[in-house]
C-alpha positions as CSV (number, residue, x, y, z in Angstrom):
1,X,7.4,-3.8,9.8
2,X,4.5,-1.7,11.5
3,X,3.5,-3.7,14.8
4,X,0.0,-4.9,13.6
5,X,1.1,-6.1,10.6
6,X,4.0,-8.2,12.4
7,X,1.0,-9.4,15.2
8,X,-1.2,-10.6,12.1
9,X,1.8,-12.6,10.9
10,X,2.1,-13.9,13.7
11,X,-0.7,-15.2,14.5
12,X,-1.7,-16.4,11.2
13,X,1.9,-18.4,11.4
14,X,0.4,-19.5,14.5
15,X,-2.5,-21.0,13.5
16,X,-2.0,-21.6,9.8
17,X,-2.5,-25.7,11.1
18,X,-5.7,-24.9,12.5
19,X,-7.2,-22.8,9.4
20,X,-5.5,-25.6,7.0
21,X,-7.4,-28.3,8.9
22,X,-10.7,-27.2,9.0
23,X,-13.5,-24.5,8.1
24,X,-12.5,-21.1,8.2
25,X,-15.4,-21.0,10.6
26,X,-12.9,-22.3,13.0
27,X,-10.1,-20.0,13.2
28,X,-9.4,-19.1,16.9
29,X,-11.1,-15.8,17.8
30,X,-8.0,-14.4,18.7
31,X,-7.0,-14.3,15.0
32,X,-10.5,-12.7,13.8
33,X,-9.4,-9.8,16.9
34,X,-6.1,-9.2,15.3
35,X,-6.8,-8.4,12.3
36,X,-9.8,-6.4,12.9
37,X,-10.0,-2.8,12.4
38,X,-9.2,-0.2,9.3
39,X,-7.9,-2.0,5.7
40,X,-7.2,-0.1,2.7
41,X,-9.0,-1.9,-0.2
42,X,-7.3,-0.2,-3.6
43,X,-5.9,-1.0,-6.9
44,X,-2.6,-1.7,-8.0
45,X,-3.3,0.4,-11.4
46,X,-3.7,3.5,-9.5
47,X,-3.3,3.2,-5.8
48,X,-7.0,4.6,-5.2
49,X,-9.4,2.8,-3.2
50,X,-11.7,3.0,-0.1
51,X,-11.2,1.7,3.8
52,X,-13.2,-0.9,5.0
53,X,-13.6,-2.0,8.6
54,X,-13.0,-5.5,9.6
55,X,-15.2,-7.0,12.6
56,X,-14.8,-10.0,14.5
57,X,-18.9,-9.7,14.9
58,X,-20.3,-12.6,13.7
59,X,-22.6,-12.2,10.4
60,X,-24.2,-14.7,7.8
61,X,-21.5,-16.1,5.9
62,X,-18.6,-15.0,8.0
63,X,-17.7,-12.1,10.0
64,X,-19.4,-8.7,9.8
65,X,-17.8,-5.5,8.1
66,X,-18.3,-2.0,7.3
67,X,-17.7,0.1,4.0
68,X,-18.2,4.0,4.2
69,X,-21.5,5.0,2.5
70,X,-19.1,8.0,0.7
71,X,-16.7,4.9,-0.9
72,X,-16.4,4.3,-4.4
73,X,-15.3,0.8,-4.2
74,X,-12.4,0.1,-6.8
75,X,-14.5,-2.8,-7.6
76,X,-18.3,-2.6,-7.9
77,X,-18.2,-6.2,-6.6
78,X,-17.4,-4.9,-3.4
79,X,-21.1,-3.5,-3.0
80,X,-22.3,-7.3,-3.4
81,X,-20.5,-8.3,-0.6
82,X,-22.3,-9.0,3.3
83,X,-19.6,-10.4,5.1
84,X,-15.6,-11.4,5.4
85,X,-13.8,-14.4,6.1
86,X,-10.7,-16.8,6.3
87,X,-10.0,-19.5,3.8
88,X,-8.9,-23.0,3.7
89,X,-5.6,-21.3,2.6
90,X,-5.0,-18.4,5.2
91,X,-6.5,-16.2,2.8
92,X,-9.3,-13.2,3.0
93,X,-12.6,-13.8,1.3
94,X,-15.6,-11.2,1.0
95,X,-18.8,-13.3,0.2
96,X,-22.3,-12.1,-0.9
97,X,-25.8,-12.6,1.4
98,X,-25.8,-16.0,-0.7
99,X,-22.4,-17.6,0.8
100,X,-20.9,-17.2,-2.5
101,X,-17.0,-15.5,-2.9
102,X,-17.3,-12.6,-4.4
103,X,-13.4,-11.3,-4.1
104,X,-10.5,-13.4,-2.5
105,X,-7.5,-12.5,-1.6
106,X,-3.7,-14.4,-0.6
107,X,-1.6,-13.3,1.7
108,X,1.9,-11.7,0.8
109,X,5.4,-12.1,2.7
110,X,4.4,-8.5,4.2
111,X,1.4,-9.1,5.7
112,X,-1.3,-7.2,3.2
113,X,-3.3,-10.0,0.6
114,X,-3.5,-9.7,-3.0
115,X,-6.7,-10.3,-5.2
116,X,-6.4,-13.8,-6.3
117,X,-7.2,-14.8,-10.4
118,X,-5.6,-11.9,-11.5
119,X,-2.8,-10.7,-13.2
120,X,0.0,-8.6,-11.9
121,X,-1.1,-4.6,-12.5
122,X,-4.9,-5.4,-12.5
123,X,-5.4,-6.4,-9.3
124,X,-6.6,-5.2,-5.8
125,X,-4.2,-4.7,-2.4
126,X,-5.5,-5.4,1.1
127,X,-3.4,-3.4,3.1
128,X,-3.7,-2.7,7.0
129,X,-4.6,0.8,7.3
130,X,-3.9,1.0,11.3
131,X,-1.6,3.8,10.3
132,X,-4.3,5.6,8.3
133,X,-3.4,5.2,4.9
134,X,-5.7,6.5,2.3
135,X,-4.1,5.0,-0.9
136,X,-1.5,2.5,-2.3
137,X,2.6,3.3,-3.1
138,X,4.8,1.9,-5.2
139,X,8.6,2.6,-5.5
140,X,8.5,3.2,-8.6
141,X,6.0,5.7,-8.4
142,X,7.8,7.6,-5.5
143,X,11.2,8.1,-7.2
144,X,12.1,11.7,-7.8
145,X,12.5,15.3,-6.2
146,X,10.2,15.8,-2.9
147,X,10.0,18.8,-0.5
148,X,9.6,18.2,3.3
149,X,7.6,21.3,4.9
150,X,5.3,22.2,7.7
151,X,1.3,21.6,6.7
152,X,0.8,24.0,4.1
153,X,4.2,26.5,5.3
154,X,6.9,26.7,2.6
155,X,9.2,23.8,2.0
156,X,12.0,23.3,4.7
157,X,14.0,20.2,2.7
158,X,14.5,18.6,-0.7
159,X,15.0,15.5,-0.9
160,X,15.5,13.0,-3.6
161,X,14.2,9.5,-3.9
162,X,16.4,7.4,-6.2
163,X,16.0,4.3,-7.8
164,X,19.9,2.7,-7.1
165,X,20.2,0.0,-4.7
166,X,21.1,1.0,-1.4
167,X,23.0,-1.9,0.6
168,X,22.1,-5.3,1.6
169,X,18.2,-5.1,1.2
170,X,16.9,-5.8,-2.1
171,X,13.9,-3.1,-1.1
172,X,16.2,-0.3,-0.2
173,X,17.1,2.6,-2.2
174,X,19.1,5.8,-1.9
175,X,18.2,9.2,-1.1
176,X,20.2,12.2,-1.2
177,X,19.0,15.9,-0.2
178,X,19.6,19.3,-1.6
179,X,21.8,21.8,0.1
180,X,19.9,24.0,2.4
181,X,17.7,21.4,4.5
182,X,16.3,22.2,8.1
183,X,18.8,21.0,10.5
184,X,15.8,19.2,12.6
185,X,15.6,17.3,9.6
186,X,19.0,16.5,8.6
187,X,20.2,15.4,12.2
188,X,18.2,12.4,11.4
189,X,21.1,11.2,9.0
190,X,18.6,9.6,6.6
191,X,20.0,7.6,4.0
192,X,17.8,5.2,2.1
193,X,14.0,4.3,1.6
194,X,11.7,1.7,0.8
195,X,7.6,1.1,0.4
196,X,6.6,-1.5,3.6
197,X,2.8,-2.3,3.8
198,X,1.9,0.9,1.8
199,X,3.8,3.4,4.3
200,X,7.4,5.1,3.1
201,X,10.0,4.3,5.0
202,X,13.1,6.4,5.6
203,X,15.6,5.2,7.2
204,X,18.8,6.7,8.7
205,X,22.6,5.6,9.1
206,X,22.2,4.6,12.3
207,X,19.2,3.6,14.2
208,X,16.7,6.8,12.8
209,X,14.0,6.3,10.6
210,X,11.5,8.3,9.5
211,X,7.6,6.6,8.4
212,X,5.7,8.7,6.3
213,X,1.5,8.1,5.8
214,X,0.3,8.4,1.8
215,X,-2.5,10.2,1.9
216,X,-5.3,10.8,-0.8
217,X,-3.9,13.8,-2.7
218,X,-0.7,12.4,-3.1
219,X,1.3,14.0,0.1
220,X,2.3,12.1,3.0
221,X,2.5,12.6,6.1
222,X,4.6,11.8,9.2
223,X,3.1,9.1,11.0
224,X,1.6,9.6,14.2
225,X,3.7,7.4,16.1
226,X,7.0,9.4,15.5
227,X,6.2,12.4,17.8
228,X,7.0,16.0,17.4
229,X,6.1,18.7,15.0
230,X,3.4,17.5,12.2
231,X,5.7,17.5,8.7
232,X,4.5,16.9,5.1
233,X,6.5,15.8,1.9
234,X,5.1,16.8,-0.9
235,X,6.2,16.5,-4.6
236,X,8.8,19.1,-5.4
């Protein structure tokens, strides 16, 4: 689980008597600074969405935030909205210059939030984007034949995503790669896959793992964090 995501769990777990028992209003500040910062708002239809930036600066109605002037919000109600919040529940709430909700979401098991009074398909994902994610993943969208290469050299590795179970996990699925891979690539031993907090996860027979970035025209990219040479994977 990326790190911020596991420090908002956390500290939501935390303080999840103190949110219960009061306002929102009186969450400890320590919870509004963790989960400040970059979040992916986006559908679940078609993963497409905008960031928005959380602030633990106080503003009418909650907390302030910031939406890019270039977003197309996946939900016009978005532009209605002054300020974010907790609720009662541990939840996110965006309200309008009149104190009213205008979108709420719960929190899931991995630490993004899910649009509430909605049904599965047609809702919206709030996702930590620390990692700089610029759109959701499913698995199901991600199985099939991808090509590792260097940013925009010729591919180096194919790899396929499958759909069959891959050991103990329920999330974890098998890959299997082409003859003919880079050697930097295969020394990494990788063996199975699964979607955490809208990043791809690869993860090897030992202790190896590989976290790939979605980015807005469909290609990922290696994440930051994992040193070394950039690499893409791109639909093969």
């Amino acid at each position: 689980m990326p790190r911020f995501v596991h420090l908002c769990r956390l500290l939501l777990s935390a303080h999840l008597g103190l949110v219960a028992a009061g306002p929102a209003s009186a969450a400890d500040e320590s919870l509004y600074r963790a989960v400040t910062g970059n979040w992916l708002i986006a559908t679940e239809a078609t993963g497409k969405g905008c960031t928005v930036t959380l602030s633990a600066e106080k503003a009418a109605g909650g907390r302030a935030f910031t939406l890019p002037g270039d977003c197309s919000p996946p939900d016009p109600v978005l532009r209605q909205a002054a300020a974010w919040d907790f609720n009662d529940k541990g939840g996110v709430v965006f309200r309008g210059a009149d104190g009213l909700v205008v979108l709420a979401f719960a929190e899931l098991p991995d630490g993004s939030f899910v649009e509430t009074g909605k049904t599965s398909g047609k809702r919206l994902m709030l996702v930590a984007a620390n990692e700089g994610q610029e759109r959701l993943v499913t698995p199901q969208l991600l199985v099939g034949r991808w090509q590792f290469r260097r940013p925009g050299g010729d591919a180096i590795c194919t790899v396929v995503l499958t759909n069959l179970p891959f050991g103990k996990e329920r999330e974890d699925r098998a890959l299997k790669f082409e003859p003919g891979c880079d050697a930097r690539v295969m020394k990494l031993q990788l063996v199975k896959w699964h979607v955490e907090a809208a990043l791809l996860i690869m993860i090897g027979a030992e202790t190896a793992d590989l976290t790939l970035v979605p980015k807005a025209d469909g290609r990922f990219v290696k994440a930051a964090k994992e040193g070394g040479k950039p690499l893409e994977l791109v639909r093969g």
